[in-house]
C-alpha positions as a Python dict, from the first residue, in 0.01 Angstrom:
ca = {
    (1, 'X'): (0, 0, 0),
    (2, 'X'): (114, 349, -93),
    (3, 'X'): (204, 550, 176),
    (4, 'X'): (-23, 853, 108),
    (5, 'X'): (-337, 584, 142),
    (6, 'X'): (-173, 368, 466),
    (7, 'X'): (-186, 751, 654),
    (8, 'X'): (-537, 838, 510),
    (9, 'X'): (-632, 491, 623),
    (10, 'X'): (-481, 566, 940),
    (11, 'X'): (-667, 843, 1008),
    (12, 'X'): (-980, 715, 862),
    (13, 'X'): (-936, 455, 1097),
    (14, 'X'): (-863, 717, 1420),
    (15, 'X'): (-1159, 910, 1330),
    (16, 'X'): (-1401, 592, 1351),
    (17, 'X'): (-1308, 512, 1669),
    (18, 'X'): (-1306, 891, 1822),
    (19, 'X'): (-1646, 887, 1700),
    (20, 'X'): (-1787, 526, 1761),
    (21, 'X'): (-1651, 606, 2104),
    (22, 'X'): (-1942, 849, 2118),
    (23, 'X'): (-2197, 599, 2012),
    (24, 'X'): (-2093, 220, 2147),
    (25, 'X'): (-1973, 63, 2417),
    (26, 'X'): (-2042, -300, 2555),
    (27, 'X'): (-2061, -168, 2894),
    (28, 'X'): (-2431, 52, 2803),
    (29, 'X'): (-2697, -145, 2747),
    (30, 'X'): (-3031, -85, 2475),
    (31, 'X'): (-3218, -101, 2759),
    (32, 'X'): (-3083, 4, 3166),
    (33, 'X'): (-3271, -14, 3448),
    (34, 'X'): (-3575, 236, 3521),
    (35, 'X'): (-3281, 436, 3761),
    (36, 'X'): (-2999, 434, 3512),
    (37, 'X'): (-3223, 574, 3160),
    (38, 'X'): (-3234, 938, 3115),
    (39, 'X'): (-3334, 983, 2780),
    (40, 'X'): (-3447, 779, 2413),
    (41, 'X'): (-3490, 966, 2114),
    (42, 'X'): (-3501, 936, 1700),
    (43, 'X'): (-3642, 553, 1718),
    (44, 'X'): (-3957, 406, 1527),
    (45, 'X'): (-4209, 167, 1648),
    (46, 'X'): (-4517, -82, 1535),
    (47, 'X'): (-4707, -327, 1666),
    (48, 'X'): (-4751, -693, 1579),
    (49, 'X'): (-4866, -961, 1770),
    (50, 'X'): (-4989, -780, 2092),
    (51, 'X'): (-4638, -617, 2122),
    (52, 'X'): (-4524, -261, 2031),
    (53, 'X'): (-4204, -315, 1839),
    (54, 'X'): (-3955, -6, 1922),
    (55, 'X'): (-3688, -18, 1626),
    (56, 'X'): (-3361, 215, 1622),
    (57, 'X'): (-3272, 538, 1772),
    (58, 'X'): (-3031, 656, 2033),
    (59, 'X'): (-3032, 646, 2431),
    (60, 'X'): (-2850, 824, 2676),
    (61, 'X'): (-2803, 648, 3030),
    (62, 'X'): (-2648, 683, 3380),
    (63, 'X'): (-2447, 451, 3573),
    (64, 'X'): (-2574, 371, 3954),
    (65, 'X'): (-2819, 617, 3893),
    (66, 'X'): (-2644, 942, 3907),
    (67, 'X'): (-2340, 986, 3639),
    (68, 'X'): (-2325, 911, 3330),
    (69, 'X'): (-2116, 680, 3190),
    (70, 'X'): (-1769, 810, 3090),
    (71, 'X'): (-1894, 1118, 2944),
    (72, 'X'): (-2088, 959, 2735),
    (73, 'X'): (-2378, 1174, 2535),
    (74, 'X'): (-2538, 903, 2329),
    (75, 'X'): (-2543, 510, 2266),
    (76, 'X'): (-2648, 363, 1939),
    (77, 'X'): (-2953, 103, 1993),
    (78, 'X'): (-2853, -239, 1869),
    (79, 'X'): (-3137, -465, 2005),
    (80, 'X'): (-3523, -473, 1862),
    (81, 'X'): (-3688, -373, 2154),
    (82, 'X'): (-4049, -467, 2292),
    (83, 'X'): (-4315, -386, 2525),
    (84, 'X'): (-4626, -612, 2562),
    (85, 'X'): (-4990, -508, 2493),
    (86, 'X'): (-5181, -819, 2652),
    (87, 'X'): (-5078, -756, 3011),
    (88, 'X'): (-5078, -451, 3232),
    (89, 'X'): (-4810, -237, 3306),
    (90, 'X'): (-4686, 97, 3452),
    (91, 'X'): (-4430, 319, 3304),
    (92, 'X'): (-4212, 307, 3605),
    (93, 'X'): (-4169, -65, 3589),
    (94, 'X'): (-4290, -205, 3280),
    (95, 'X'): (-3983, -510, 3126),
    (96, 'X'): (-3854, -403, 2767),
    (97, 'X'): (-3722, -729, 2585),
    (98, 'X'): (-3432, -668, 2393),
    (99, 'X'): (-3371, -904, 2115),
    (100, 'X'): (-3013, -855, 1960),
    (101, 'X'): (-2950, -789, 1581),
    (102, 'X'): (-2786, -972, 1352),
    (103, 'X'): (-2649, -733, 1088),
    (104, 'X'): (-2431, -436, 1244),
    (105, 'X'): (-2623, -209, 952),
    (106, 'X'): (-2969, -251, 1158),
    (107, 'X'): (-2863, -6, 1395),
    (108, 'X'): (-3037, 326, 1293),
    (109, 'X'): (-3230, 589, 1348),
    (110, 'X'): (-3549, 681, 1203),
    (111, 'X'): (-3610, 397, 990),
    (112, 'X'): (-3877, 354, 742),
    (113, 'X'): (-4136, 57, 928),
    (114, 'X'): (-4369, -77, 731),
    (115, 'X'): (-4613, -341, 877),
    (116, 'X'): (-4806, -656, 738),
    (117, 'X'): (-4993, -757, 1003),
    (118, 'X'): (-5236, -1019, 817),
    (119, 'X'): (-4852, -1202, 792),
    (120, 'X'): (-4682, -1144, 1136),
    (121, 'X'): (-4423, -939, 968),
    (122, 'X'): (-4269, -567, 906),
    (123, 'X'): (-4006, -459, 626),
    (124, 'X'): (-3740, -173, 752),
    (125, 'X'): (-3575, 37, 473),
    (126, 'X'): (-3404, 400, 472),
    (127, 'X'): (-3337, 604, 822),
    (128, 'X'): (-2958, 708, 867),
    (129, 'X'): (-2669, 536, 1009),
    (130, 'X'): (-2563, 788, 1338),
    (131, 'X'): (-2225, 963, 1219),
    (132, 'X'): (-2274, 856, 913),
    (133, 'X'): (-2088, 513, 1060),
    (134, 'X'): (-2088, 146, 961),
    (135, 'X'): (-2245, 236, 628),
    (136, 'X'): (-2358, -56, 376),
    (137, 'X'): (-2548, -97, 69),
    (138, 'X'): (-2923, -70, 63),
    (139, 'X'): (-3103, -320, 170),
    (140, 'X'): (-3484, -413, 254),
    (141, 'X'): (-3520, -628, 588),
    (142, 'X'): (-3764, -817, 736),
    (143, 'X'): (-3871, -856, 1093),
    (144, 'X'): (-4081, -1191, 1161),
    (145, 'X'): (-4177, -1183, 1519),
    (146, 'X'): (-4343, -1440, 1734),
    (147, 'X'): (-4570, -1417, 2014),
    (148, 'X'): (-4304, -1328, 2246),
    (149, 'X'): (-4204, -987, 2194),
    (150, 'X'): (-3884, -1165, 2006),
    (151, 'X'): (-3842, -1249, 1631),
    (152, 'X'): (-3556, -1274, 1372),
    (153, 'X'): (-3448, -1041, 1092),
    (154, 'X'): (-3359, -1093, 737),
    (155, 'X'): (-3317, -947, 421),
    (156, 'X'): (-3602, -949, 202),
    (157, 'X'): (-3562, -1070, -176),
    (158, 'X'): (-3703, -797, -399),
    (159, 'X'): (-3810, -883, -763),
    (160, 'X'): (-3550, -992, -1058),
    (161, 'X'): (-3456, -641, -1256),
    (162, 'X'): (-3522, -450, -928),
    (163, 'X'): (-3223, -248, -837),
    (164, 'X'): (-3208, -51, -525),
    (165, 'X'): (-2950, 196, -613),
    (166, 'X'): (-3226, 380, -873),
    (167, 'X'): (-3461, 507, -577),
    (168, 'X'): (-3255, 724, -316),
    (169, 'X'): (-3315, 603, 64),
    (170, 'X'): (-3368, 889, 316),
    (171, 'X'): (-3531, 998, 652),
    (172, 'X'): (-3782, 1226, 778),
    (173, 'X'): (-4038, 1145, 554),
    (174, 'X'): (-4434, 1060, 594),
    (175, 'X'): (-4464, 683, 650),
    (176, 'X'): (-4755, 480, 720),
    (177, 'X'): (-4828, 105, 636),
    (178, 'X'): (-5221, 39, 410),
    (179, 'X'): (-5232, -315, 499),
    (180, 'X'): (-5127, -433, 155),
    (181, 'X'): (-4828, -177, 92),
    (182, 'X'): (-4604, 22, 260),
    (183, 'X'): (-4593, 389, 191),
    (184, 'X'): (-4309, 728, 224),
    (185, 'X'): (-4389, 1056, 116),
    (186, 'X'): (-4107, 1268, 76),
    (187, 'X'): (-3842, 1332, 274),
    (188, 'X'): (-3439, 1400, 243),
    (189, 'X'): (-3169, 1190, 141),
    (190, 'X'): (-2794, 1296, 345),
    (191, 'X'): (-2449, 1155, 314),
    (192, 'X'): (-2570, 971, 612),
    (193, 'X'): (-2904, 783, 437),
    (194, 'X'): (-2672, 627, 185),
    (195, 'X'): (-2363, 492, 164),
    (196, 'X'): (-2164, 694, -129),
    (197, 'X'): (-2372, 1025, -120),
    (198, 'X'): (-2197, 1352, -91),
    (199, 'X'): (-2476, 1594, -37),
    (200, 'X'): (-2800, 1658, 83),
    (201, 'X'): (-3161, 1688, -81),
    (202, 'X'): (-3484, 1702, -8),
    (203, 'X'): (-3687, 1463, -203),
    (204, 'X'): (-4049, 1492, -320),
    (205, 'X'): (-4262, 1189, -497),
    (206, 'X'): (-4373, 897, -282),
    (207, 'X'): (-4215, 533, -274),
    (208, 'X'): (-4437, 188, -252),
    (209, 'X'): (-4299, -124, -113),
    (210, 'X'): (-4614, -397, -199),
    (211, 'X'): (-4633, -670, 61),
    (212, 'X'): (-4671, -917, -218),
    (213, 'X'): (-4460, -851, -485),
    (214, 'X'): (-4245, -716, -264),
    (215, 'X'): (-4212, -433, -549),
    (216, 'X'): (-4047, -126, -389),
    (217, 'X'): (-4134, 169, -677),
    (218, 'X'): (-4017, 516, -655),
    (219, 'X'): (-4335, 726, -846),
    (220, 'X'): (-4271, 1055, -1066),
    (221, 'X'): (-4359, 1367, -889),
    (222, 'X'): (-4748, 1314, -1053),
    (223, 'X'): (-4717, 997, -796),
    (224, 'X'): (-4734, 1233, -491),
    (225, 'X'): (-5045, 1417, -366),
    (226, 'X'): (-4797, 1724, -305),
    (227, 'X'): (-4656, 1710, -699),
    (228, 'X'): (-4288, 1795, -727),
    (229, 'X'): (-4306, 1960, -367),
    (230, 'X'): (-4039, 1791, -129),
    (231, 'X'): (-4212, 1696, 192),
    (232, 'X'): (-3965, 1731, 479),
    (233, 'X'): (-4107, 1610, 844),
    (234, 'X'): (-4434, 1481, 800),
    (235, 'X'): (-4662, 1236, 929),
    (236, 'X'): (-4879, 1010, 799),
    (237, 'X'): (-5153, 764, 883),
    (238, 'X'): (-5406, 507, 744),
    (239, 'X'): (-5722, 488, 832),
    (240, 'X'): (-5925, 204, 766),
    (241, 'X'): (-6279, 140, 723),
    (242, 'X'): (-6347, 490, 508),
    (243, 'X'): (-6468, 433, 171),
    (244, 'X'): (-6398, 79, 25),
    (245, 'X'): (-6042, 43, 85),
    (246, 'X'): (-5943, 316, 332),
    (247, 'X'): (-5776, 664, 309),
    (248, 'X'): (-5433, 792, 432),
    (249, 'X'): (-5426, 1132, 586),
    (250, 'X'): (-5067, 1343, 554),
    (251, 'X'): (-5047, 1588, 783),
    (252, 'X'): (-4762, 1881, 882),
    (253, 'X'): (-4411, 1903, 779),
    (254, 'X'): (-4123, 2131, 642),
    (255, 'X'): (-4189, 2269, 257),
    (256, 'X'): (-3868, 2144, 76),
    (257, 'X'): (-3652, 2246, -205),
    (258, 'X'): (-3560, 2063, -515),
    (259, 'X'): (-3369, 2347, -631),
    (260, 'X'): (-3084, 2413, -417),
    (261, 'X'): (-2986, 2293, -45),
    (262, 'X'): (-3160, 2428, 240),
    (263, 'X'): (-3116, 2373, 591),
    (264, 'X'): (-3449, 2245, 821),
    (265, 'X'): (-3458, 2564, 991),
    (266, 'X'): (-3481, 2768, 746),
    (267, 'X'): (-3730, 2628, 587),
    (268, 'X'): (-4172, 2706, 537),
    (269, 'X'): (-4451, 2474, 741),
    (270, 'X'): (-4703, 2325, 595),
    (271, 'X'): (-5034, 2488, 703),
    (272, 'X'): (-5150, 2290, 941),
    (273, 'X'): (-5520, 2429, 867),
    (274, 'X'): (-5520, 2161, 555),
    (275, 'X'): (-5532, 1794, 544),
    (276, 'X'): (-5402, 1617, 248),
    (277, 'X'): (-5611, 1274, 183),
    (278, 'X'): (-5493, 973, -24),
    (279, 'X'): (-5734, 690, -145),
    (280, 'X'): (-5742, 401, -428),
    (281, 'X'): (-5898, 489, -735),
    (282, 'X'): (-6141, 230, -662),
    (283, 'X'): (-6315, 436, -393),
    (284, 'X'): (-6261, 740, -520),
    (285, 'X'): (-6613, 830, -670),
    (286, 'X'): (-6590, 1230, -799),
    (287, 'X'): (-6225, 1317, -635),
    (288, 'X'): (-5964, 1420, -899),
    (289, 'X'): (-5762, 1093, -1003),
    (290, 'X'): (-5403, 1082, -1142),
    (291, 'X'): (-5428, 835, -1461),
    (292, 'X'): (-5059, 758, -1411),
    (293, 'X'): (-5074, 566, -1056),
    (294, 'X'): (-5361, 396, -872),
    (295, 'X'): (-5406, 712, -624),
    (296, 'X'): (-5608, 977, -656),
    (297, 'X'): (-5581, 1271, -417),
    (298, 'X'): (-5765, 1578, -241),
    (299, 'X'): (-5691, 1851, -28),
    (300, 'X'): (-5930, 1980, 216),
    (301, 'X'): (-5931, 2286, 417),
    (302, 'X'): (-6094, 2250, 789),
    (303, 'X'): (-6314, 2588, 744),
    (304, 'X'): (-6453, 2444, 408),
    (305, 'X'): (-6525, 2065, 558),
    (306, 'X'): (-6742, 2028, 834),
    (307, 'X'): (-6582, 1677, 929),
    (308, 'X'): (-6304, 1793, 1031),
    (309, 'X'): (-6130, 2053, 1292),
    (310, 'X'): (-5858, 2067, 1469),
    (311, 'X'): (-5866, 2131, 1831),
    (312, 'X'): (-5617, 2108, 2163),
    (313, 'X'): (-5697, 1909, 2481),
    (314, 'X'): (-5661, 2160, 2808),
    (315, 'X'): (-5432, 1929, 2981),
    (316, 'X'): (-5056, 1915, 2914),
    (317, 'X'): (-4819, 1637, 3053),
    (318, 'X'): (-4418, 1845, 3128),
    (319, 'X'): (-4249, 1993, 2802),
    (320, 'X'): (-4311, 1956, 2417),
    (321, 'X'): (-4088, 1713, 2276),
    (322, 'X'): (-3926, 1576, 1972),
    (323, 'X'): (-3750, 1307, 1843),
    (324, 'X'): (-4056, 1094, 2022),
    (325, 'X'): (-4239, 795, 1866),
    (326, 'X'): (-4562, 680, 1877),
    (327, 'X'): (-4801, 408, 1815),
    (328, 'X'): (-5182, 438, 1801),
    (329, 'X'): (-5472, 331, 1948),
    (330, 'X'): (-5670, 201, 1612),
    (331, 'X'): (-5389, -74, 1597),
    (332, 'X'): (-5458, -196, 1951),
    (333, 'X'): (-5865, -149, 1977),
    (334, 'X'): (-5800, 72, 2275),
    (335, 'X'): (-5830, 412, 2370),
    (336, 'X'): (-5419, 457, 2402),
    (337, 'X'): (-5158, 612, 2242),
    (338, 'X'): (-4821, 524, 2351),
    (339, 'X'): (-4566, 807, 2301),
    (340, 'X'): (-4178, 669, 2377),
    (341, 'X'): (-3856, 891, 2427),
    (342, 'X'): (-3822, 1236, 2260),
    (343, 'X'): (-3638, 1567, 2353),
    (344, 'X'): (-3677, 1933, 2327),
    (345, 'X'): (-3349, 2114, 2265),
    (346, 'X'): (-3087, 1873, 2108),
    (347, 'X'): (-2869, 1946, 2444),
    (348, 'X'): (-3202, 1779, 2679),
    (349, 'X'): (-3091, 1407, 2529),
    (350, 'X'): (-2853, 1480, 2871),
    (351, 'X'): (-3137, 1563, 3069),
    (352, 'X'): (-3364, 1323, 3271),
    (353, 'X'): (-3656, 1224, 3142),
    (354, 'X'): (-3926, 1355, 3386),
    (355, 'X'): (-4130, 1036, 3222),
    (356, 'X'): (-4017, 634, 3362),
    (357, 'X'): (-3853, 527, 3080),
    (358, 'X'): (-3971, 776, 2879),
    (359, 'X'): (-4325, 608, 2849),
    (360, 'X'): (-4609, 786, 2805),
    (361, 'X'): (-4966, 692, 2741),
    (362, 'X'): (-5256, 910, 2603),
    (363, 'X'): (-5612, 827, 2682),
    (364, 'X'): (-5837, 992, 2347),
    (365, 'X'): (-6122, 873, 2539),
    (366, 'X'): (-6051, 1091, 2915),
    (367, 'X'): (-5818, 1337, 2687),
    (368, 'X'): (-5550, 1266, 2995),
    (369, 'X'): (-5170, 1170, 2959),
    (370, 'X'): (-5128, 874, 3190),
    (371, 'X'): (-4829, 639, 3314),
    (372, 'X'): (-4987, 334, 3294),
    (373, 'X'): (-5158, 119, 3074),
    (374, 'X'): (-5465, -93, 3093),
    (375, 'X'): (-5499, -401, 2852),
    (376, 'X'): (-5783, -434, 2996),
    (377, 'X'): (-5931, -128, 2890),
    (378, 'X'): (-6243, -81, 2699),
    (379, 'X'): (-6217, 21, 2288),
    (380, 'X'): (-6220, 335, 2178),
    (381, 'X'): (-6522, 591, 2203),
    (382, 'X'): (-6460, 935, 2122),
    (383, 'X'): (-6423, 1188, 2355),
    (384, 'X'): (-6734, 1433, 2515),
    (385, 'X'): (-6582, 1716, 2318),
    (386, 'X'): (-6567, 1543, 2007),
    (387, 'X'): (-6940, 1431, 2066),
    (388, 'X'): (-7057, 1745, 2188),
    (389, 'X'): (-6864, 1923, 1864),
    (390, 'X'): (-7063, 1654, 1615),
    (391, 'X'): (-7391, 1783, 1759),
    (392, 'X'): (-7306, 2120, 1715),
    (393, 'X'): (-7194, 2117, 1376),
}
């Protein structure tokens, strides 16, 4: 080896371990006791089987309860973690299985989940490697779990002629599962969402992963309900049960820029006074349909639809935060939603977590945060307010 490339190797090589000193170390663990976590932030979760799933992300941790370990910020998750739906449990003492992964590459943050739950199963893809560290080729996996809380991972075989490098991985973007497909919306693609990338940009269009071709599709910009608008930050969600086969409802998120580079901060909200709906063209009757893909889109605003407002709940559980995940109630038939981890300012992922291990419940029924949950509990009804708004008109 020349000796120009043994010294860049060298310092390649320094600079990897400076940095995965920051983000591993045998002696933190994916999941410390209720007295040693302080904070979990940037993960993803689902729920299959009667467990939520909790995929990804970063923690921060003490040891014996007061210091942290040797000045340690934050430790990259390497487990699939899971909490069980068909028993009680309170936040402060609730057991998180940890189920080790196989491939060094599955430890990420914000990963793409999409979930099959007629087969037991749900596909990761996308998300960024933290420091842009331990970098491979794109790959979809596949989670199959048991009725455990535990499973095993793969890597799923996508369709002969199929090549992955022609649709650009990223993170941040509006992901929701249909039951048949897996959806993203947007998004940005960084030197850390792909291995070989050297710059950053936002990405508009939508991507399809079907559960039984296993097709993964990147559309033209006509294949997104926002055009050739990037969509940075969003959320999405799939409601069954409206129309024939359902409707997914985009909501939020950063305006993007195809144009040029431009930093989250600096760039425009979506107004959150609109609500952007998706549906198959086979339910959707008089609403505008692009020929080109088998969606058909509308956007409503709340003052002109009288099904839909948006309003705020009077009681408020400690500080906003970010970086959170959360899985909802129409996936359990309860009246929960289970918010995990998060942070305000990027500095509070040093800060305790006012919440037991950062788990925090939401009753839509009561409109209460709460610290335990119920499996017991009965399904969902809607809340007085909601009722009393219905009446009203």
């Amino acid at each position: 080896m020349a000796p120009h490339r043994l010294t860049s190797a060298l310092l390649t090589s320094l600079l990897a371990t400076i940095l995965t000193a920051g983000t591993t170390d045998a002696a933190l663990l994916d999941v410390p006791s209720p007295k040693n976590y302080v904070r979990r932030a940037l993960a993803r979760a689902t729920v299959l089987n009667n467990h939520v799933y909790i995929e990804g992300g970063q923690i921060t941790q003490y040891e014996d309860g007061f210091s942290s370990i040797r000045g340690r910020v934050e430790n990259q998750v390497n487990s699939t973690l899971s909490i069980p739906l068909n028993e009680s449990w309170k936040s402060e003492s609730v057991t998180i299985k940890a189920t080790p992964k196989p491939f060094e590459s599955l430890a990420r943050n914000r990963w793409y989940l999409w979930t099959d739950t007629k087969n037991g199963v749900f596909y990761a893809w996308g998300g960024y490697w933290p420091f842009g560290l331990e970098m491979v080729t794109d790959e979809v996996y596949k989670f199959t779990a048991d009725s455990r809380g535990g499973g095993e991972w793969g890597v799923e075989t996508l369709p002969n002629g199929l090549r992955l490098d022609q649709i650009s991985p990223g993170e941040a973007g509006a992901v929701t599962s249909t039951g048949t497909m897996g959806i993203v919306i947007g998004g940005q693609a960084t030197p850390w969402t792909q291995l070989g990338r050297d710059n950053t940009r936002q990405l508009s269009g939508m991507i399809t992963f079907d559960f039984e071709s296993k097709a993964l599709m990147n559309g033209t910009q006509k294949f997104s309900p926002f055009g050739d608008t990037p969509v940075v930050g969003a959320s999405a969600e799939f409601i069954s049960g409206v129309g024939e086969n359902g409707i997914v409802v985009v909501m939020g998120g950063h305006v993007g820029r195809t144009d040029k580079e431009v930093p989250l901060g600096e760039m425009d909200f979506f107004d959150m006074r609109n609500v952007t709906f998706l549906r198959s063209l086979t339910a959707c009757g008089s609403i505008g349909r692009n020929r080109t893909t088998d969606w058909c889109t509308k956007t409503l605003t709340f003052s002109a639809c009288p099904d839909f407002a948006l309003d705020k709940t009077s009681q408020h559980h400690q500080a906003g935060r970010a970086g959170c995940l959360t899985t909802h109630a129409s996936r359990w038939a309860t009246d929960k939603v289970l918010s995990v981890g998060g942070r305000g300012r990027e500095d509070e992922i040093q800060i305790r977590d006012a919440i037991p291990q950062g788990l925090l419940l939401f009753d839509m029924t009561a409109t209460e945060w709460k610290l335990e949950y119920d499996s017991n509990a009965a399904a969902y009804e809607s809340a007085n307010a909601i009722k009393d708004w219905y009446k009203k008109r």
